[in-house]
C-alpha positions as CSV (number, residue, x, y, z in Angstrom):
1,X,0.0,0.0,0.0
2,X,3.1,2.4,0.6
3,X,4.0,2.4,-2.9
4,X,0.7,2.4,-4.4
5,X,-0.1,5.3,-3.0
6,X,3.1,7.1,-3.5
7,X,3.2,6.0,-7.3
8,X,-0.8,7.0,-7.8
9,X,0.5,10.4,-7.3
10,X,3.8,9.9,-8.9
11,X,2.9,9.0,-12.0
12,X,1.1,12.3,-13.3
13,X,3.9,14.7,-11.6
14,X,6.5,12.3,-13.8
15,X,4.7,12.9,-16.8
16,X,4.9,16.4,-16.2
17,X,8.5,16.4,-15.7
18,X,8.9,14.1,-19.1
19,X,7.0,16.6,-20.7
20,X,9.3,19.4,-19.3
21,X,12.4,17.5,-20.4
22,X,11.9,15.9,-23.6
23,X,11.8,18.8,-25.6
24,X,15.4,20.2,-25.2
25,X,16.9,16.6,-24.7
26,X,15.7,15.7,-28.2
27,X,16.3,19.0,-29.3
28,X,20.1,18.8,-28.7
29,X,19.9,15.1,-30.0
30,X,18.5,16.0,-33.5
31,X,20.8,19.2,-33.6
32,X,23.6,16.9,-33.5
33,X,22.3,14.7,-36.4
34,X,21.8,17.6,-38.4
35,X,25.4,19.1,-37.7
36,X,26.6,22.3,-38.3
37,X,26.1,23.7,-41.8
38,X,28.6,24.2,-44.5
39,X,28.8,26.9,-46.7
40,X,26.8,25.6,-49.5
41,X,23.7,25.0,-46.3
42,X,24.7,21.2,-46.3
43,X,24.7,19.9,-42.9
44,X,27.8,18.2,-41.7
45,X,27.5,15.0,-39.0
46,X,29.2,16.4,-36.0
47,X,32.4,14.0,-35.3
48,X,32.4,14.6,-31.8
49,X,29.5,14.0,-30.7
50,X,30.8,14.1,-26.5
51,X,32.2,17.4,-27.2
52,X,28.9,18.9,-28.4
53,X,26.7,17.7,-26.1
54,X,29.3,19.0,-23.1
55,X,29.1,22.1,-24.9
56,X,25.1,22.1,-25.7
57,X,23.6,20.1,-22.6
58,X,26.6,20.0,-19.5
59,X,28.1,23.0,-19.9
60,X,27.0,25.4,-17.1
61,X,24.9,27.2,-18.0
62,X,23.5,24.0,-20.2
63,X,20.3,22.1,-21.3
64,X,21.0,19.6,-18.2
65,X,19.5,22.1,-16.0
66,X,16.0,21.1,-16.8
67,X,16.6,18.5,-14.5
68,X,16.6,20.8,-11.5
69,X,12.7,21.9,-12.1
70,X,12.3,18.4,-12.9
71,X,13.3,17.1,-9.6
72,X,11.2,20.2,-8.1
73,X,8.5,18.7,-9.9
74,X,9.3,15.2,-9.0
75,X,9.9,15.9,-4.8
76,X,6.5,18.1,-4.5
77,X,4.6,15.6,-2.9
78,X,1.1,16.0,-2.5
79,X,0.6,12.7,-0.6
80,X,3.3,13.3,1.7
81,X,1.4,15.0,4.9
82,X,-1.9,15.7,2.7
83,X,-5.2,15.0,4.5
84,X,-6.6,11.7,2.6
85,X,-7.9,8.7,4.2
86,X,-5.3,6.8,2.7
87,X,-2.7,9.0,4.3
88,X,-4.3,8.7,7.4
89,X,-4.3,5.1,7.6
90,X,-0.9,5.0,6.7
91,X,0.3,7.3,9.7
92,X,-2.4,5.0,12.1
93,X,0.1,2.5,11.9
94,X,3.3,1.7,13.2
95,X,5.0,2.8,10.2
96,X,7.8,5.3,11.2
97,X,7.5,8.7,9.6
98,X,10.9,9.0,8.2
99,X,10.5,5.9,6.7
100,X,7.1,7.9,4.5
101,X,9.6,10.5,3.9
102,X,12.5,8.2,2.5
103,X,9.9,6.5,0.5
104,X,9.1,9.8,-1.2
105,X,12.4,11.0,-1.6
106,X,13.3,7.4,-2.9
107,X,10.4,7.5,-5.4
108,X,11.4,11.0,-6.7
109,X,15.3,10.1,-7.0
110,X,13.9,6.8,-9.5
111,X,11.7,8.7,-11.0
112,X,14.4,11.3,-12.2
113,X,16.9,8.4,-13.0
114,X,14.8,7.0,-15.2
115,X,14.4,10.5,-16.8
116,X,18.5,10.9,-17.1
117,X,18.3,7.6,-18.5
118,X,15.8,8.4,-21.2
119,X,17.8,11.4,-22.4
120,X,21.2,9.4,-22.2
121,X,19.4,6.6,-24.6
122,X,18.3,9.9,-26.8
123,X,21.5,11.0,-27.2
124,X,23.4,7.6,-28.2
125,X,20.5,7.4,-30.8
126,X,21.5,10.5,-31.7
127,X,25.4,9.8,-31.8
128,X,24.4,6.9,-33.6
129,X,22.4,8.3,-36.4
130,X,25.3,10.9,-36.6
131,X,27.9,8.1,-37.3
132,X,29.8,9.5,-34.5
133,X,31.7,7.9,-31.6
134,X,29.7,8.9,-27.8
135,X,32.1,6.9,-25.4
136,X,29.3,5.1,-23.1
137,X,31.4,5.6,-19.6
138,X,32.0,9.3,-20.0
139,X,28.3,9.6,-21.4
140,X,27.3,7.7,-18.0
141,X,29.6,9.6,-16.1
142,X,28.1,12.5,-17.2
143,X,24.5,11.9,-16.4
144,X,25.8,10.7,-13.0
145,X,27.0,14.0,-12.1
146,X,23.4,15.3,-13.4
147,X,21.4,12.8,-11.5
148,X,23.1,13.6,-8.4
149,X,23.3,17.5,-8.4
150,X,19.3,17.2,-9.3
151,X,18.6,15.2,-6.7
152,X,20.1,17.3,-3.4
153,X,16.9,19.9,-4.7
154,X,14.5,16.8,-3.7
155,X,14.8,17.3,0.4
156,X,14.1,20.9,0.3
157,X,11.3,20.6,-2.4
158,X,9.8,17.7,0.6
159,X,10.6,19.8,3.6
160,X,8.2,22.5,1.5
161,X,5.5,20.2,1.1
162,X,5.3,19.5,4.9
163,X,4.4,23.7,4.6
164,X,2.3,23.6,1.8
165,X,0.8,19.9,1.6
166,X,-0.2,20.1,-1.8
167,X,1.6,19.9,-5.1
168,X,0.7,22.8,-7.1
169,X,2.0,25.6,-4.5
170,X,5.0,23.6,-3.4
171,X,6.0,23.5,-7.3
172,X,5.2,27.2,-7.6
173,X,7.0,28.5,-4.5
174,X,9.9,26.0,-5.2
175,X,10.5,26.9,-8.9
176,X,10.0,30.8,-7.7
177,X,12.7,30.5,-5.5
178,X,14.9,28.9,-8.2
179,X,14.0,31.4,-10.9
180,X,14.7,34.2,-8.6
181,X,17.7,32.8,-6.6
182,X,21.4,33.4,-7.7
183,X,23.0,32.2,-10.7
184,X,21.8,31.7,-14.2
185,X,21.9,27.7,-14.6
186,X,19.9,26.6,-18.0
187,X,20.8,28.0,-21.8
188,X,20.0,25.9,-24.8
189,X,21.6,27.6,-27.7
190,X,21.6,25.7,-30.9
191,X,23.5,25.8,-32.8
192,X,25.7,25.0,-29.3
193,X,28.8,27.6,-28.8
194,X,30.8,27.3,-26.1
195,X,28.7,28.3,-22.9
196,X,29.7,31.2,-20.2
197,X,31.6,30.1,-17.3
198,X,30.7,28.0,-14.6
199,X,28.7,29.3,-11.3
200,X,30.6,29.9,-7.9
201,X,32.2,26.5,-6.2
202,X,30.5,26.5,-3.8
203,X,26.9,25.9,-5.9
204,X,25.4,22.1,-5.4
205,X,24.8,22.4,-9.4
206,X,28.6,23.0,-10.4
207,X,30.3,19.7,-10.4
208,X,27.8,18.7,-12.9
209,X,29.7,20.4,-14.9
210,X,32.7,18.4,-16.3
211,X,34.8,21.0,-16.1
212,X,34.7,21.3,-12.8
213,X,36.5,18.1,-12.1
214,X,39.3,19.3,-14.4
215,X,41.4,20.8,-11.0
216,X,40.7,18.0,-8.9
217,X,37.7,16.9,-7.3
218,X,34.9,19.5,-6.7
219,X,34.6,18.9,-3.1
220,X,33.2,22.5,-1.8
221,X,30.4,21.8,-4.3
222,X,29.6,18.3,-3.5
223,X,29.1,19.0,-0.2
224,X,26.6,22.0,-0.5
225,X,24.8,19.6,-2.6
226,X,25.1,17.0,0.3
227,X,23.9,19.6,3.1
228,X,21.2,20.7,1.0
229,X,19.6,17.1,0.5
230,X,20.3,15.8,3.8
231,X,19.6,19.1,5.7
232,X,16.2,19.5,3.5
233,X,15.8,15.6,4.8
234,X,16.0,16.0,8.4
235,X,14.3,19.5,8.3
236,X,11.0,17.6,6.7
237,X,11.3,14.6,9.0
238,X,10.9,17.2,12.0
239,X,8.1,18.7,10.6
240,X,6.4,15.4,9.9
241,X,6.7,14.1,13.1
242,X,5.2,17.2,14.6
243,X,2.1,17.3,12.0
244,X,-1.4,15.6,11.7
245,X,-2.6,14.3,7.9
């Protein structure tokens, strides 16, 4: 009953993200079938095809930001503290509360790794219609990074649903406080040009960014990433302990 009722409400906020995602993944993928255009206006197969998509999608400021309003999207949960018979039944018993919240925040993280993995699929089909070489590791690396840096935006988004208990105005107030925050994360520019430099070192988005690891490992980044999940985390399960569905 725990995941059938996290997954009935799941399933239309991971459409939504799909639909938020597809667009620009497929986007960049067709772009680099197409290829920069000669002179004559005949398209030429780009012959790296790892080197455009770094450029086009995980460059900061890149198309791989979608993911971040995707993972908003994904961690607004409306069943998490809403008042629903099912949800009440569920906190009647001696089910731990944390243990609700992990399964949320479990179901969110899935849910935008099997988004990631969608648009890594697109872009091999891509390289593969090109004719050009996408090394699979670095590809996966890649979308690691990605996965990860989306993901520490799913405790916060959770700890604001214990506030808000419904989807719609967690997603609203969330993505406001994206839009609005600092740093400009997502341009999709196509043909792809080189993209502007990469936010401060401290941002929990910038070691998605391959070249942050370039000077060793991004570790002040990693770590705002990891005190924004994990603080976001605890932060909800205090709330959730202290609230009634």
């Amino acid at each position: 009953m725990l995941r059938a009722t996290i997954w009935r409400d799941l399933r239309w906020r991971l459409l939504a993200a799909l639909l938020l995602v597809a667009p620009p993944a497929v986007l960049v993928a067709f772009a680099g079938v197409q290829g920069p255009r000669s002179a004559s206006g005949v398209a030429v197969p780009v012959s790296d095809f790892l080197q455009f998509l770094d450029v086009s999608w995980f460059h900061l400021p890149g198309g791989s930001a979608v993911l971040l309003p995707a993972a908003v999207l994904l961690g607004a949960a409306g069943t998490l503290v809403r008042p629903r018979d099912d949800v009440a039944y569920l906190f009647a018993l001696p089910l731990p509360r944390w243990r609700w919240l992990l399964a949320h925040a479990a179901a969110a993280v899935l849910a935008l790794a099997a988004l990631v993995l969608l648009v890594g699929i697109a872009f091999a089909v891509g390289a593969a219609r090109a004719g050009a070489t996408l090394p699979p590791l670095a590809l996966a690396a890649r979308s690691l990074g990605v996965l990860l840096a989306a993901s520490a935006w799913v405790g916060p988004t959770l700890l604001m649903a214990t506030f808000f208990r419904r989807a719609l105005p967690t997603v609203v107030i969330a993505l406001a406080a994206l839009a609005y925050g600092p740093g400009d994360r997502f341009t999709l520019e196509i043909p792809a040009r080189e993209s502007m430099a990469m936010l401060a070192s401290w941002d929990p988005w910038a070691f998605a960014d391959p070249r942050a690891w370039h000077s060793g490992v991004p570790v002040l980044s990693m770590l705002t990433a990891a005190v924004l999940c994990i603080g976001g985390l605890l932060l909800a399960a205090w709330r959730l302990e202290r609230l009634e569905p």
